[in-house]
N, C-alpha and C positions, 0 to 999 in steps of 0.2 A: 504493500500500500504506500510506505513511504515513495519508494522508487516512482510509483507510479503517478503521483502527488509532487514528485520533484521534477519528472519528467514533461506532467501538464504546465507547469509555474513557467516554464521556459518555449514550451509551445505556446501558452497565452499571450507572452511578449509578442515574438516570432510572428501571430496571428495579425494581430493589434498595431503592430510595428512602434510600441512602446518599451520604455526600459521599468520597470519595476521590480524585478530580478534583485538586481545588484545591491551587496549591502552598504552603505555609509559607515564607517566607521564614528564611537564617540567621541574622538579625538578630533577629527573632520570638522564635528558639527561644534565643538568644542572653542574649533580655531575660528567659526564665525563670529561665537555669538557666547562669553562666559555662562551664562545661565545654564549652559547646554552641556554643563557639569553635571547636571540633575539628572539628565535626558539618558534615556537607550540608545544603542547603535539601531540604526535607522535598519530592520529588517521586514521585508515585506508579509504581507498574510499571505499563507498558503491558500490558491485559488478555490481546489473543490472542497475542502471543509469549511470555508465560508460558503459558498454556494448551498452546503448542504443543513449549513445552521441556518442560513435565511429560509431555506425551506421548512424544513421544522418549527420555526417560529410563526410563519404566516401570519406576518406583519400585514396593515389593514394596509391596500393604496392610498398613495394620496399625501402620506405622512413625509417628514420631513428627518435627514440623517446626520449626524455631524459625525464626521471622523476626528477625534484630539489627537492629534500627532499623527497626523496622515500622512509627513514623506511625499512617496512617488506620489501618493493617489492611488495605487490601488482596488483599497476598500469602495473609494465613490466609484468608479469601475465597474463593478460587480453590484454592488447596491443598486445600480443603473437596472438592473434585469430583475430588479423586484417590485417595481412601481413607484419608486418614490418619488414625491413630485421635488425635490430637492436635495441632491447633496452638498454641504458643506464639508470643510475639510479646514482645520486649523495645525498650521504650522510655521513652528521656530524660522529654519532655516531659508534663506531666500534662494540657495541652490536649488533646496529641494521643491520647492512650489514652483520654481521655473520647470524644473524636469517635468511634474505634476502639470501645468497648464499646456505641455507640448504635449506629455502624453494622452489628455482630453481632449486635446484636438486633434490628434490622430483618430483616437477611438471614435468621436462623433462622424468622422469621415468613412467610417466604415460599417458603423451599428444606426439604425435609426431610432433614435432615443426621444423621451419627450420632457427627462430629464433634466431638470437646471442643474449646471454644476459651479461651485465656487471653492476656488482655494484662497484661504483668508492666511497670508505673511505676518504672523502676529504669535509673542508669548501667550503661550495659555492661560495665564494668571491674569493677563488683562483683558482678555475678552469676555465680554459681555454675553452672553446667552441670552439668546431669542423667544420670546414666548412659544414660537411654533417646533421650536425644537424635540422629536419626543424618541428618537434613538439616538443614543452615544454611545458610540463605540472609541475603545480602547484595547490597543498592543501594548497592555505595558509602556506607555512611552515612557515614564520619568518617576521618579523616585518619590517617595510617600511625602517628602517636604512640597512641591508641588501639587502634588495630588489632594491633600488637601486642600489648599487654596481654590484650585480645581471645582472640587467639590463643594463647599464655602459658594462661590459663584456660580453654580447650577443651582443649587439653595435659593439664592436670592431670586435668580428667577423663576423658580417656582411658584417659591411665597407673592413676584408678581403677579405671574399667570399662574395660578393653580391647577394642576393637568397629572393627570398620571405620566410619568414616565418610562421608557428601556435605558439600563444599562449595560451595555455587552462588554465585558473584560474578558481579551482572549487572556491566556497566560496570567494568571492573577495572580500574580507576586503580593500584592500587595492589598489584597481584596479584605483583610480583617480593616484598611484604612473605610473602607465603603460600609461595610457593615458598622462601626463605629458612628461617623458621622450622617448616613442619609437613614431615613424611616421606613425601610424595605417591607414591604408585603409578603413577599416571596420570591424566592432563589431557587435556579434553575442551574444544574450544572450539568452540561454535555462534555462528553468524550467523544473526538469526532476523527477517527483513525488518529493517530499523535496526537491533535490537538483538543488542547485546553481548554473552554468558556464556558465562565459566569454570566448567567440572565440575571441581572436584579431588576424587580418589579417595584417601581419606587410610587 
């Protein structure tokens, strides 16, 4: 399954004629931007175990995605073939949201999508969250000092728009930081071939 999981992640590219493959180093992202001390090495989501958690979840159309530390882009990528009337994507590094806006314009040139997609150049600590926001997904991007903060400002906007929300944490390092601070209704943990995610139902 790996093999074959490693195998698709690079025909994906190769289809698309995008880079999402390749990993950044923390040191890389490190040399942009100091905060980026905090941050993981920029590693992509394995394509068909996201493809097969958005299936199991059967998120309602319509709704709207933020990827936090979204890198190449990716995740909006593949979100794309679930209905969402929107994906965001916030990210640190301005290398990586350039890679990230080439690669959407590739993909849009070859899928016919209906789609909004936006990569937002920005720390995650200062972004503002949307009322219309109601999946966020996370890789692990950065360490539980962030991640709070993080959290803290999904909060706020909550308590403005009051809305249930999804949390998707692939690899949850650091998921007892979620269970601590947000009001979770229920948690969902998939095993999806190697990979790792937490649904929290907030």
């Amino acid at each position: 399954m790996d093999l074959i999981s490693y195998l698709y992640d690079h025909y994906y590219d190769i289809k698309y004629k995008i880079d999402t493959y390749s990993w950044v180093s923390k040191q890389d992202l490190t040399a942009e931007d100091k905060i980026a001390e905090h941050a993981s090495c920029y590693q992509a989501t394995k394509v068909l175990p996201l493809r097969n958690l958005l299936k199991k979840m059967n998120i309602p159309k319509g709704k709207v995605l933020i990827d936090i530390g979204s890198g190449k882009g990716r995740v909006l990528l593949i979100a794309s073939e679930f209905g969402f009337k929107e994906v965001r994507g916030i990210e640190l590094s301005s290398k990586l949201c350039s890679i990230a806006n080439k690669n959407i314009t590739n993909f849009k040139s070859r899928v016919n999508t209906n789609t909004l997609f936006e990569v937002i150049n920005i720390d995650a600590t200062q972004y503002n969250f949307k009322d219309d926001e109601y999946v966020f997904f996370m890789y692990n991007p950065f360490d539980e000092f962030i991640l709070k903060k993080v959290l803290n400002n999904i909060l706020i906007s909550i308590k403005r728009q009051n809305r249930p929300i999804l949390i998707v944490y692939a690899y949850p390092v650091n998921r007892g930081v979620i269970e601590e601070i947000m009001n979770i209704k229920k948690v969902t943990n998939y095993k999806i071939w190697n990979g790792e995610y937490t649904v929290f139902e907030i």
